[in-house]
C-alpha atoms as an extended CHARMM CRD file, in Angstrom:
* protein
*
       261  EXT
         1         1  UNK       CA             46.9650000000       81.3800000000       79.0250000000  PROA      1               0.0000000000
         2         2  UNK       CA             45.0540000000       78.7810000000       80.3240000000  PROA      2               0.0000000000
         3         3  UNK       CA             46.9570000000       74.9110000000       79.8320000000  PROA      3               0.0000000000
         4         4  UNK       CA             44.7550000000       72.0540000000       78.7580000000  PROA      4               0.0000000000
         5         5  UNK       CA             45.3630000000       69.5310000000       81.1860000000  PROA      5               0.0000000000
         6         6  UNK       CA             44.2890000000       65.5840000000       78.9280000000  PROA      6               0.0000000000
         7         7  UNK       CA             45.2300000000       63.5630000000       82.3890000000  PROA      7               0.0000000000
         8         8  UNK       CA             42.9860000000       65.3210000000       84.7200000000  PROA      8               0.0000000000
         9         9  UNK       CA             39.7620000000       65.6670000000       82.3390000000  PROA      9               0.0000000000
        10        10  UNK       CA             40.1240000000       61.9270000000       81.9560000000  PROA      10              0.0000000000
        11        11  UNK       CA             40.5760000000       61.4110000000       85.7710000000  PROA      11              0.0000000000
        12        12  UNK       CA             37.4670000000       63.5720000000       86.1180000000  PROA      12              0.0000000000
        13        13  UNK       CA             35.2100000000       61.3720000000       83.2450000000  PROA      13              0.0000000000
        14        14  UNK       CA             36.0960000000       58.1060000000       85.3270000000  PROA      14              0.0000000000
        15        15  UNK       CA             34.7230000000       60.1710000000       88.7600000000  PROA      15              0.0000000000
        16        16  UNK       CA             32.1000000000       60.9100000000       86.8190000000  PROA      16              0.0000000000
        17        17  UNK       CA             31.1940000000       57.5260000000       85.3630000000  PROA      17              0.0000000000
        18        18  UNK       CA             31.8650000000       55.9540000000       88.8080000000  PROA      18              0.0000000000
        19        19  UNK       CA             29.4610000000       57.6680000000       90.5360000000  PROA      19              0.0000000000
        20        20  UNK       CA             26.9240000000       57.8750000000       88.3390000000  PROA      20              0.0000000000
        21        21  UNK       CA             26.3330000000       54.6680000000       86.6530000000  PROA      21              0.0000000000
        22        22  UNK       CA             23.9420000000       52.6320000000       88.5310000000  PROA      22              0.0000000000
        23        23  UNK       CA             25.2700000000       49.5810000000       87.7170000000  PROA      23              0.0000000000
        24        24  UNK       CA             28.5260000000       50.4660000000       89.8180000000  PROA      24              0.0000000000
        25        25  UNK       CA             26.2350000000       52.0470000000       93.0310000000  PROA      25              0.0000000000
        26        26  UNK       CA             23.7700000000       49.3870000000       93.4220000000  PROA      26              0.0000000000
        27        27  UNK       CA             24.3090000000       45.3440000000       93.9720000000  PROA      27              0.0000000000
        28        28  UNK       CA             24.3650000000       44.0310000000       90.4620000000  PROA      28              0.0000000000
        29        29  UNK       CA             22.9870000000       40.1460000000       90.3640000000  PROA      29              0.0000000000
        30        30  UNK       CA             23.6200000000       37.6960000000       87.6420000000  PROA      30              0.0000000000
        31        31  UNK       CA             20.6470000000       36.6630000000       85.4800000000  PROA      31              0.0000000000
        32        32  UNK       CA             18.5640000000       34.0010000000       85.7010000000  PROA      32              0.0000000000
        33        33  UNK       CA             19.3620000000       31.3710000000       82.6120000000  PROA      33              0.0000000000
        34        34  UNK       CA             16.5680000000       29.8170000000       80.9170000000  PROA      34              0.0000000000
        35        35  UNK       CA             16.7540000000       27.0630000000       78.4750000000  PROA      35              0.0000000000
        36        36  UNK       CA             14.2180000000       28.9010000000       76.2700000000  PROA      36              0.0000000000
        37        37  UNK       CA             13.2620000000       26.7850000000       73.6090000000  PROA      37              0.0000000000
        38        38  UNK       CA             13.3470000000       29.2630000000       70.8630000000  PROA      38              0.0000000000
        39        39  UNK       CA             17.1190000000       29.5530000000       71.5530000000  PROA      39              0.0000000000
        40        40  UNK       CA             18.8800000000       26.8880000000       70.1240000000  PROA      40              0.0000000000
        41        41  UNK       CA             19.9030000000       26.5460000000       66.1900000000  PROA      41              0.0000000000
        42        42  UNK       CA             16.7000000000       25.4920000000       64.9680000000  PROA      42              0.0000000000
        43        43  UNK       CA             14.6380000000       26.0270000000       68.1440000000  PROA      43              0.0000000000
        44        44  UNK       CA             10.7850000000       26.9640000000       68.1240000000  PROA      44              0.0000000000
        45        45  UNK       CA              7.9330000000       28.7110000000       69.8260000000  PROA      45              0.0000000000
        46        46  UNK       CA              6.0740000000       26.7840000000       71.8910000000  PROA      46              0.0000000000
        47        47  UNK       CA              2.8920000000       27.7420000000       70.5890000000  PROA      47              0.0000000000
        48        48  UNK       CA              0.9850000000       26.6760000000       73.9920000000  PROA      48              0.0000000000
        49        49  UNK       CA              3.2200000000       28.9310000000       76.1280000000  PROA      49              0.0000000000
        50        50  UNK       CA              2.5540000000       32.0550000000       72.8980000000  PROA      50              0.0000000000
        51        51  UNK       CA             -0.6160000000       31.7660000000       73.3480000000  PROA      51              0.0000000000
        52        52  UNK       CA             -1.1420000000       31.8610000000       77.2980000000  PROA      52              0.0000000000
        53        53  UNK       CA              1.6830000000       34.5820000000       77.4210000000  PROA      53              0.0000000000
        54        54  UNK       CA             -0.6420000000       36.4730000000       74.9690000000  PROA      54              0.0000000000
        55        55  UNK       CA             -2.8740000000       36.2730000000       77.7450000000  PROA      55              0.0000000000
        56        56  UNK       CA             -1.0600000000       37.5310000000       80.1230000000  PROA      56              0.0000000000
        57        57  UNK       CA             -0.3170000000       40.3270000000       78.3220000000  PROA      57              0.0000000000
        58        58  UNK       CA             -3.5350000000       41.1540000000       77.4660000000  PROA      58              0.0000000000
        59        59  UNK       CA             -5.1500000000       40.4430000000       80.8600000000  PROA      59              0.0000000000
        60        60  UNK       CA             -2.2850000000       42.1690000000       82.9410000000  PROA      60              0.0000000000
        61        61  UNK       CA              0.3450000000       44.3700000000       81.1850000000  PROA      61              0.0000000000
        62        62  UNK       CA             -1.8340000000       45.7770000000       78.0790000000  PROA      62              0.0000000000
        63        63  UNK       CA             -3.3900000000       48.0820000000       80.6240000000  PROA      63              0.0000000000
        64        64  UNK       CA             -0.1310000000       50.2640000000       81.0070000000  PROA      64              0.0000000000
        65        65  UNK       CA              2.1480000000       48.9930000000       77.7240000000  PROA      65              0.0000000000
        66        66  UNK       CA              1.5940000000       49.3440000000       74.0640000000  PROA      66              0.0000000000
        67        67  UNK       CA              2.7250000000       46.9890000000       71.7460000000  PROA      67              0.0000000000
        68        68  UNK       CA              2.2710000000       49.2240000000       68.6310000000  PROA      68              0.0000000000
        69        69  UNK       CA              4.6540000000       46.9730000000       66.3040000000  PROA      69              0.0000000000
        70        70  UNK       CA              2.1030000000       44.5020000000       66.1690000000  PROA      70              0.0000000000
        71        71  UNK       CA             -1.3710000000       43.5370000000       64.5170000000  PROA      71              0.0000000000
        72        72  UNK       CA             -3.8010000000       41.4920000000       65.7320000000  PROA      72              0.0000000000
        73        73  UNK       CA             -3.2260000000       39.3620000000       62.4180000000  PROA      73              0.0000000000
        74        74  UNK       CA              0.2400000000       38.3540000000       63.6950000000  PROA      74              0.0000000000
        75        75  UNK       CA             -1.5960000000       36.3930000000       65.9570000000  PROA      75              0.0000000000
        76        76  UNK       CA             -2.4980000000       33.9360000000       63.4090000000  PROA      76              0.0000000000
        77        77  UNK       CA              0.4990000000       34.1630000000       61.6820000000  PROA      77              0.0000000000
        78        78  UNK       CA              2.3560000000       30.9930000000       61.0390000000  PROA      78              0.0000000000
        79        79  UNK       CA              5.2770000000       31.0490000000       63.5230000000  PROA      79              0.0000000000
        80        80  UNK       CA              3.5640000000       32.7500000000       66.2660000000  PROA      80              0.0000000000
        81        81  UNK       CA              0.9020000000       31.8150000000       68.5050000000  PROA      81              0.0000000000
        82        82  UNK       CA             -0.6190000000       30.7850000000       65.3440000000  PROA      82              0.0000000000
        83        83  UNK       CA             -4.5750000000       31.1480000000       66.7950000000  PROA      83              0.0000000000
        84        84  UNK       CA             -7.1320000000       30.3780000000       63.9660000000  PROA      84              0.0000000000
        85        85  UNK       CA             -8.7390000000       32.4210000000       61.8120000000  PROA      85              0.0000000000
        86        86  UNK       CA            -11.7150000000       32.8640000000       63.8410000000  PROA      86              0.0000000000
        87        87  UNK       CA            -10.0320000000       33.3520000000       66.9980000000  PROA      87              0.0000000000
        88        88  UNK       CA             -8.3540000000       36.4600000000       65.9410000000  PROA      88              0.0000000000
        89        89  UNK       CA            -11.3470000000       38.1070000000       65.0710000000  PROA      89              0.0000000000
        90        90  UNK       CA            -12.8840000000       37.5690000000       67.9330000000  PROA      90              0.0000000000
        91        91  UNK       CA             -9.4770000000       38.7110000000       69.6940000000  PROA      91              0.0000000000
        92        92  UNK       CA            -10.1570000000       42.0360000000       67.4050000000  PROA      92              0.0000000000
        93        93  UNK       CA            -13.5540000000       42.5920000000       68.0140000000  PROA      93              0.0000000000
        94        94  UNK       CA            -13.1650000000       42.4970000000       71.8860000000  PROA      94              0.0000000000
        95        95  UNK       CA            -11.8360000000       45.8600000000       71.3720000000  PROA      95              0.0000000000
        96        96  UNK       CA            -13.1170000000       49.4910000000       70.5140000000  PROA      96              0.0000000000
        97        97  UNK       CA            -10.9550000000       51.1800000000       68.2890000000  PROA      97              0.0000000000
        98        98  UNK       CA            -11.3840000000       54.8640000000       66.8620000000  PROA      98              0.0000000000
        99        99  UNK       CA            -11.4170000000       55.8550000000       63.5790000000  PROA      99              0.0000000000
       100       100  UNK       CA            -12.7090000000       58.4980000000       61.0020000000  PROA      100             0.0000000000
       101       101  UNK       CA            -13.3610000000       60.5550000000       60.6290000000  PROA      101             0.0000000000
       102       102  UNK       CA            -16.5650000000       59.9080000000       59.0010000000  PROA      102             0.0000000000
       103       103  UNK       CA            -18.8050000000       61.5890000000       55.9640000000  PROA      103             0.0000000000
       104       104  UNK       CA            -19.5080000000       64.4280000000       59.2190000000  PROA      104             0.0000000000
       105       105  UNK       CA            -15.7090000000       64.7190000000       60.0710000000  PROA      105             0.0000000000
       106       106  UNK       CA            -15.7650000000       63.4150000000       62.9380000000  PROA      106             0.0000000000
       107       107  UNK       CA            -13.9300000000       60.8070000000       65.0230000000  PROA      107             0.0000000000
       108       108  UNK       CA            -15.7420000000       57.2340000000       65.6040000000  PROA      108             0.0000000000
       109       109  UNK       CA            -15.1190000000       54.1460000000       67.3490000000  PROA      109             0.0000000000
       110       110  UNK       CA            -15.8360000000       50.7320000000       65.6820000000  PROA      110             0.0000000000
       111       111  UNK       CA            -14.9930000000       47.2070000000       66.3070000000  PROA      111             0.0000000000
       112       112  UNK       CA            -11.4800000000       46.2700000000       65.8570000000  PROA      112             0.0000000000
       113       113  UNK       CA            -10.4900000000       44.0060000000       62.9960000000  PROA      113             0.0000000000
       114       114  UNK       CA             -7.5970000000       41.7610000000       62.3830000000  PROA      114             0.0000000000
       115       115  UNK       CA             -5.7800000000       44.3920000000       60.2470000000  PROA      115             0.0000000000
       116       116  UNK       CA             -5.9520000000       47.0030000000       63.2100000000  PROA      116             0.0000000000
       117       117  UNK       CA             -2.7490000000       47.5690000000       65.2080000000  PROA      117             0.0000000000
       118       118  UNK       CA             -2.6720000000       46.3910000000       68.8950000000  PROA      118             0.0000000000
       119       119  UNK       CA             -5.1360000000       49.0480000000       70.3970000000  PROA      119             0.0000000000
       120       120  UNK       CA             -2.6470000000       51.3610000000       72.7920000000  PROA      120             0.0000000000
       121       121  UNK       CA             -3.9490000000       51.9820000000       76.8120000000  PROA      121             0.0000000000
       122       122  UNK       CA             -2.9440000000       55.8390000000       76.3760000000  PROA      122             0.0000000000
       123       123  UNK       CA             -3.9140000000       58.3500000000       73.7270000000  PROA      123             0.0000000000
       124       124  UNK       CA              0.1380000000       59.7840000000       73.9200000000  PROA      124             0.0000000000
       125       125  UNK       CA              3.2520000000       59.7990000000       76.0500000000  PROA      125             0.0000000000
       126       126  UNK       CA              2.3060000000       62.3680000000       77.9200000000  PROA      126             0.0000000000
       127       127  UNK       CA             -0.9670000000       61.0220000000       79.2510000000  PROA      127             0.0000000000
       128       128  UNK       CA              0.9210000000       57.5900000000       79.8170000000  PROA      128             0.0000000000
       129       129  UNK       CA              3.4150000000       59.1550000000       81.8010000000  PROA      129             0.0000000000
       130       130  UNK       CA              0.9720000000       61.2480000000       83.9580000000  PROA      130             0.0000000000
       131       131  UNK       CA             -0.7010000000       58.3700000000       84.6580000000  PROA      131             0.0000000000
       132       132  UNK       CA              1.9510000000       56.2150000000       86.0510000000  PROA      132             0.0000000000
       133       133  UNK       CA              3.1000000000       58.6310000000       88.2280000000  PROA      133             0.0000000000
       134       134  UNK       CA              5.8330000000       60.4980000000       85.3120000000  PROA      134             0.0000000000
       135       135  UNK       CA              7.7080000000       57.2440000000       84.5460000000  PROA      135             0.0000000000
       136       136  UNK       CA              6.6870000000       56.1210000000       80.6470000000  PROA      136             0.0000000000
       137       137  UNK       CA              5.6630000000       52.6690000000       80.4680000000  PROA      137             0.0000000000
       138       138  UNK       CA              7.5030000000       51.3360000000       77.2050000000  PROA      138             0.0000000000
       139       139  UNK       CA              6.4090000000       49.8750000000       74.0850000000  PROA      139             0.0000000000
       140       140  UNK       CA              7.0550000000       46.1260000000       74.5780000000  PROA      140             0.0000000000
       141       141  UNK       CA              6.8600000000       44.8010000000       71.0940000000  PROA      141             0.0000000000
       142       142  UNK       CA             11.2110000000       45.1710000000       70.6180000000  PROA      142             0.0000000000
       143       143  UNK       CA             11.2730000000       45.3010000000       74.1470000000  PROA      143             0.0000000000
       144       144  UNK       CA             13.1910000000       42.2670000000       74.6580000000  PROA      144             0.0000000000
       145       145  UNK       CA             15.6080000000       42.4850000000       71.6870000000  PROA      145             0.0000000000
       146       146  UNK       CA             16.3260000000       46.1270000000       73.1180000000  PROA      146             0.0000000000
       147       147  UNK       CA             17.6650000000       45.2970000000       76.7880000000  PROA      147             0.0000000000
       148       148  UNK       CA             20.8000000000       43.4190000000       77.1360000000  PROA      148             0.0000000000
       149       149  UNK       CA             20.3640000000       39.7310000000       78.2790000000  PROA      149             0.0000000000
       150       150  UNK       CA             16.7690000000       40.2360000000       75.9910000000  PROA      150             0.0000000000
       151       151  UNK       CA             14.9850000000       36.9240000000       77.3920000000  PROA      151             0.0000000000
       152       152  UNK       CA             16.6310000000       36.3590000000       80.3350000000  PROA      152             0.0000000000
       153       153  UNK       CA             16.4520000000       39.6430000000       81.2270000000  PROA      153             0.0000000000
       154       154  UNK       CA             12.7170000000       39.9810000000       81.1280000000  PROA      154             0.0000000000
       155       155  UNK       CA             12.1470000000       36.8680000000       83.0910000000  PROA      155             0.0000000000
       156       156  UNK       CA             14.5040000000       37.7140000000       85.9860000000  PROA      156             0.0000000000
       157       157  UNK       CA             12.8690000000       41.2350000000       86.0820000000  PROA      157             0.0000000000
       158       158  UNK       CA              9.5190000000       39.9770000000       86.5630000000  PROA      158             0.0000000000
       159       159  UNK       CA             11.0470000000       37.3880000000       89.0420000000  PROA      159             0.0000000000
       160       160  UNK       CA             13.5270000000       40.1750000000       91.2100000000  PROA      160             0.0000000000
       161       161  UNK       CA             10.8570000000       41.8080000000       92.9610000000  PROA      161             0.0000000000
       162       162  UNK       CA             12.0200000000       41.2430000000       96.4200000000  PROA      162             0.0000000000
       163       163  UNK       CA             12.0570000000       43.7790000000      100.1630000000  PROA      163             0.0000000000
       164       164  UNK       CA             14.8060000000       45.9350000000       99.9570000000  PROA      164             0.0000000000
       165       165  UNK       CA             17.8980000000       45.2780000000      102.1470000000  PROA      165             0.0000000000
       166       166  UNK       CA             17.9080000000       46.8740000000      105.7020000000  PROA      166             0.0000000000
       167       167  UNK       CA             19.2040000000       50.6570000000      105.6390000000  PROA      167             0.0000000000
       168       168  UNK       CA             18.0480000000       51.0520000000      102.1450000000  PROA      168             0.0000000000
       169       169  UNK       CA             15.0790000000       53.3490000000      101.7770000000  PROA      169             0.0000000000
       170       170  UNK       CA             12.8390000000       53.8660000000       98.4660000000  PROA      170             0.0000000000
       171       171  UNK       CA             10.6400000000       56.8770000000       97.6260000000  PROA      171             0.0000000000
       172       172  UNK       CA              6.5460000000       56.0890000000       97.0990000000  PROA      172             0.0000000000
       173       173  UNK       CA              6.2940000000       54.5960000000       93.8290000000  PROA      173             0.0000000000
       174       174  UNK       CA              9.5430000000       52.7890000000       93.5380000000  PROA      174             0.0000000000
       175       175  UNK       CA             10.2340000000       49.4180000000       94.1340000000  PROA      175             0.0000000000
       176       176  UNK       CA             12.9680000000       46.9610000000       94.9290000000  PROA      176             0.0000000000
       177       177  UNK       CA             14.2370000000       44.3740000000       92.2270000000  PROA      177             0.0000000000
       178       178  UNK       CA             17.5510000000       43.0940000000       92.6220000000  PROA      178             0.0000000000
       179       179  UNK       CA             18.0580000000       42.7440000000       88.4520000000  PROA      179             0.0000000000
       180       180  UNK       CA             17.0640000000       46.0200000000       87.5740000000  PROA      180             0.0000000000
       181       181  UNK       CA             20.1640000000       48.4350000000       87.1380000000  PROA      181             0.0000000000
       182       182  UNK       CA             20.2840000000       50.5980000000       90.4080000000  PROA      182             0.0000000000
       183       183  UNK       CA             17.8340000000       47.6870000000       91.9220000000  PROA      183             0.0000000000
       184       184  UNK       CA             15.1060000000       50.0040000000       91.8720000000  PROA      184             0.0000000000
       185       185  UNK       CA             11.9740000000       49.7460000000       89.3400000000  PROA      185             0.0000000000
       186       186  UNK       CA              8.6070000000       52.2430000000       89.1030000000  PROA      186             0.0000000000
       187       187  UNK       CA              6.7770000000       49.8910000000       88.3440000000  PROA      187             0.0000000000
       188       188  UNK       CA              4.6330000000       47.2840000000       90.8620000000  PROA      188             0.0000000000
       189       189  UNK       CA              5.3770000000       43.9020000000       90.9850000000  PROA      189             0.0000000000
       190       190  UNK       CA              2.6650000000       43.0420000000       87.7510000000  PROA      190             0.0000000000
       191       191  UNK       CA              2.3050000000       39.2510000000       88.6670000000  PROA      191             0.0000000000
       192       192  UNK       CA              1.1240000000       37.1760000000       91.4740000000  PROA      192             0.0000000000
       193       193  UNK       CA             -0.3700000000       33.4290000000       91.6570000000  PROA      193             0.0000000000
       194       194  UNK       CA             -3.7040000000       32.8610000000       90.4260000000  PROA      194             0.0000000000
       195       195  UNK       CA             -3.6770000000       36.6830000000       89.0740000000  PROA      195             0.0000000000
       196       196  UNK       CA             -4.5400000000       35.2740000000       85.6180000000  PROA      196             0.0000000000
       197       197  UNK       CA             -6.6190000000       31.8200000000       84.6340000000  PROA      197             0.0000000000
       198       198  UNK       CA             -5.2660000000       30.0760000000       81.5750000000  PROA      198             0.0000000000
       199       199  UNK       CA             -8.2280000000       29.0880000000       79.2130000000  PROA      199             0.0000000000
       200       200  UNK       CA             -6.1910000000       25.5010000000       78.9540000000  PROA      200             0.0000000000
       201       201  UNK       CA             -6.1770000000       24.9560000000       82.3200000000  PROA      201             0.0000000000
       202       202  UNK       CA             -2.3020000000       25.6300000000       83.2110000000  PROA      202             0.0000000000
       203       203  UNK       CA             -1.3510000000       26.2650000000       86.8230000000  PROA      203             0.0000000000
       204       204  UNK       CA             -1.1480000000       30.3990000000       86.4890000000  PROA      204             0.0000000000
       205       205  UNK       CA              2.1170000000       30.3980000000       89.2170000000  PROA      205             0.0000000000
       206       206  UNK       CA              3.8760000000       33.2870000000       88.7200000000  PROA      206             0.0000000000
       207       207  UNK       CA              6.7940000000       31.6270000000       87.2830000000  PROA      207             0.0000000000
       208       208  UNK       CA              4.5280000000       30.1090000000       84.5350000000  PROA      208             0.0000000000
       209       209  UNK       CA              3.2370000000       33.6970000000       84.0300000000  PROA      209             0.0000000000
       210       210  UNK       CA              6.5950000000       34.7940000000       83.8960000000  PROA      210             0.0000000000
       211       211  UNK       CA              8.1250000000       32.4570000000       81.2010000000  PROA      211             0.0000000000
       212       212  UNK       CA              4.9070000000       32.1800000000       79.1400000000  PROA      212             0.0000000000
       213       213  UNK       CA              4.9160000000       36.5080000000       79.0440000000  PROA      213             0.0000000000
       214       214  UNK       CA              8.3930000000       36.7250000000       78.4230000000  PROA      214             0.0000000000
       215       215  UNK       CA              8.0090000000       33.8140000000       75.3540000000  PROA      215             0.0000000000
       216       216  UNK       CA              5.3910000000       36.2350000000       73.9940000000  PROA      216             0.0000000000
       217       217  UNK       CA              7.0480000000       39.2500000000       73.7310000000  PROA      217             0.0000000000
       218       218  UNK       CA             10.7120000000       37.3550000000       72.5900000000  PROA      218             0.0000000000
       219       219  UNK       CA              8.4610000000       36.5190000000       69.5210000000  PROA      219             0.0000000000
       220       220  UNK       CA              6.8360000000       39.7370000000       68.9900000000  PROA      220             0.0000000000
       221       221  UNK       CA             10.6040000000       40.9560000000       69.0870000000  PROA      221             0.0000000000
       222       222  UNK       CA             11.4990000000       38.3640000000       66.2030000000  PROA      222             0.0000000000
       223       223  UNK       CA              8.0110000000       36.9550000000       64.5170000000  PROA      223             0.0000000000
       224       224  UNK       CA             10.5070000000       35.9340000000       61.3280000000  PROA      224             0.0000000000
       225       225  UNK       CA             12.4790000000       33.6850000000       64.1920000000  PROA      225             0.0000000000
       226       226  UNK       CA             11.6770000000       30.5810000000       63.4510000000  PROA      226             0.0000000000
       227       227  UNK       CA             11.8440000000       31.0920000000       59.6430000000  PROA      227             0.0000000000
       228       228  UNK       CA             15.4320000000       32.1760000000       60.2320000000  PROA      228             0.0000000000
       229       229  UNK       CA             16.0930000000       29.6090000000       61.7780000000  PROA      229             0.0000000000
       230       230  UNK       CA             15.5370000000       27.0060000000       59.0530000000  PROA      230             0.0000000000
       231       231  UNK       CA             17.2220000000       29.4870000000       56.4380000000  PROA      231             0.0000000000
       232       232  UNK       CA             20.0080000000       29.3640000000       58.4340000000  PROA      232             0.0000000000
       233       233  UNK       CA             20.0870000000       25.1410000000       59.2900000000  PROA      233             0.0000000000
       234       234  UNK       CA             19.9900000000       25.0970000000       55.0630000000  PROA      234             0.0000000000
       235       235  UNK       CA             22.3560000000       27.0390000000       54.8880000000  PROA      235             0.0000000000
       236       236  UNK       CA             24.2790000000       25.2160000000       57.0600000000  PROA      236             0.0000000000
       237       237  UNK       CA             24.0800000000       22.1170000000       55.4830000000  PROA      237             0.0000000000
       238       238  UNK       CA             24.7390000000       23.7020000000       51.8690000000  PROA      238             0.0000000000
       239       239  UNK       CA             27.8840000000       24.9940000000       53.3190000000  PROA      239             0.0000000000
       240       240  UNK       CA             29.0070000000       21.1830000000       54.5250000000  PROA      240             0.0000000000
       241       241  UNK       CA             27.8830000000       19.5740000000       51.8390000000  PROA      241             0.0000000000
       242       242  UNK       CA             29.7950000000       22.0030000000       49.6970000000  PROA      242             0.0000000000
       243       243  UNK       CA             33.0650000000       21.8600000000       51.1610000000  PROA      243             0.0000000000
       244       244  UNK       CA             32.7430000000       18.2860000000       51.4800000000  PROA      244             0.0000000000
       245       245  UNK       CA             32.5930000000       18.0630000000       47.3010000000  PROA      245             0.0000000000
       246       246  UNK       CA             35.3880000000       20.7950000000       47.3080000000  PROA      246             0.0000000000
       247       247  UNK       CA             37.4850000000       18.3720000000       49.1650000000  PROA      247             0.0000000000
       248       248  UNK       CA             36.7330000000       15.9120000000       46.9500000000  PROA      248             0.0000000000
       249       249  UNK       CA             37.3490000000       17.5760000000       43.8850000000  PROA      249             0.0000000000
       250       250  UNK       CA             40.7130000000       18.6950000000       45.3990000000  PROA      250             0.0000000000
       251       251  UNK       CA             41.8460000000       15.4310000000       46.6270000000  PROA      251             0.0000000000
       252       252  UNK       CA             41.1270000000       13.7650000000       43.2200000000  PROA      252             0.0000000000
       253       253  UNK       CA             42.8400000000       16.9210000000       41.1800000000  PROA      253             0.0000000000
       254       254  UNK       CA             46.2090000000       16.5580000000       43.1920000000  PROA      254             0.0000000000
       255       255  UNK       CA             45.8450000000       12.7580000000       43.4650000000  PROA      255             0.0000000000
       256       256  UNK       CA             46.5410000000       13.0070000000       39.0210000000  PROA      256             0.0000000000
       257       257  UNK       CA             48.9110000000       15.2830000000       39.7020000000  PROA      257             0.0000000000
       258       258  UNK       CA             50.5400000000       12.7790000000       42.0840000000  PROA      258             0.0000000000
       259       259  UNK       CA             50.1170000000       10.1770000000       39.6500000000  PROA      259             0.0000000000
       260       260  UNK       CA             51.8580000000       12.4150000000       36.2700000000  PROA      260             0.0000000000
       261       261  UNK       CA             54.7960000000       13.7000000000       38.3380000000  PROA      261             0.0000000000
């Protein structure tokens, strides 16, 4: 008969874990802290920074990453980058998108309209994957809310590209970044200076790129942000104001109870 032995399979799960999990075989380095300004209680987009890191998106990572949460009416949605009316059309338009099929049954392209959902680079996962060498670029419009650290994170990945130590030796493809889990990314370093002009004239460094990007997609993670946030100041205040008048009440009830006794 064969004994169940609890202490060694436990023994053998730690091993396991040890050894495995990047994050205890590779240098881990603390984030980089922002003081993003959508952060505090009733913080807000900055709408300039929405609207360049819209651009940067669109001009740099939009060629390998969907964003397939999102329309191209968010854009002039109140809370976002909040570009007019006419702007987002013409943000549409500069797209192809296919539809149909038609009175023939078949498949058509057409303009895109504001309605239309942000236009993906790859027909499928499979064809994304193939063509960044079989590692799938992922959807960025949660992308922030879905990796711990979710703001910070995303700016000190796109800021942790960096030569690898000496002795350490990466396969073709793979890259060095000293924030990623395991400190190793597939994925090129997607920003350098002047790589992208802002339409309003703001110095494209690649730490402006990198906050403005990383402001973009922390909204298109949370577009109801901002509205939250003064739901939640109200509700604040209701809640003071409240127990204030509770007190009050209280204070005076016992106070003629003082008074009878």
């Amino acid at each position: 008969m064969i004994r169940f032995n609890f202490k060694r399979l436990i023994l053998a799960i730690f091993v396991t874990f040890i050894f495995t999990n990047p994050s205890y075989s590779a240098e881990t380095n603390e984030l980089i802290k922002v003081n993003w300004s959508f952060k505090q209680l009733t913080g807000k987009f900055d709408r300039a920074s929405l609207q360049r890191g819209f651009q940067v998106y669109k001009e740099v990572c939009a060629s390998c990453h969907s964003m397939q949460y999102l329309s191209y009416r968010n854009l002039g949605e109140s809370g976002g980058p909040e570009f007019s009316a006419d702007e987002v059309k013409a943000i549409a338009a500069s797209v192809e998108i296919e539809d149909g099929p038609d009175s023939q049954g078949e498949m058509f392209t057409r303009q895109g309209k504001p309605s239309d959902k942000f236009k993906s680079p790859y027909p499928n996962v499979e064809a994304s994957t193939v063509a960044n060498g079989g590692a799938y670029p992922p959807d960025m419009s949660v992308l922030v809310k879905a990796r711990p650290g979710g703001a910070d994170y995303m700016y000190s990945v796109l800021m942790g590209y960096e030569e690898p130590p000496a002795g350490m030796k990466l396969d073709d493809g793979v890259y060095y970044n000293k924030y990623m889990i395991g400190n190793k990314i597939k994925m090129a370093s997607p920003l350098s200076e002047g790589i992208v002009e802002y339409s309003d004239g703001t110095e494209a460094t690649t730490d402006q790129m990198a906050k403005d990007v990383t402001t973009f997609l922390a909204w298109a993670a949370e577009p109801e942000l901002e509205e939250r946030h003064r739901v939640g100041f109200k509700v604040i205040i209701y809640l003071l104001l409240l127990t204030i008048l509770v007190y009050l009440s209280m204070k005076k009830i016992w106070s003629r109870i003082d008074s009878e006794i």
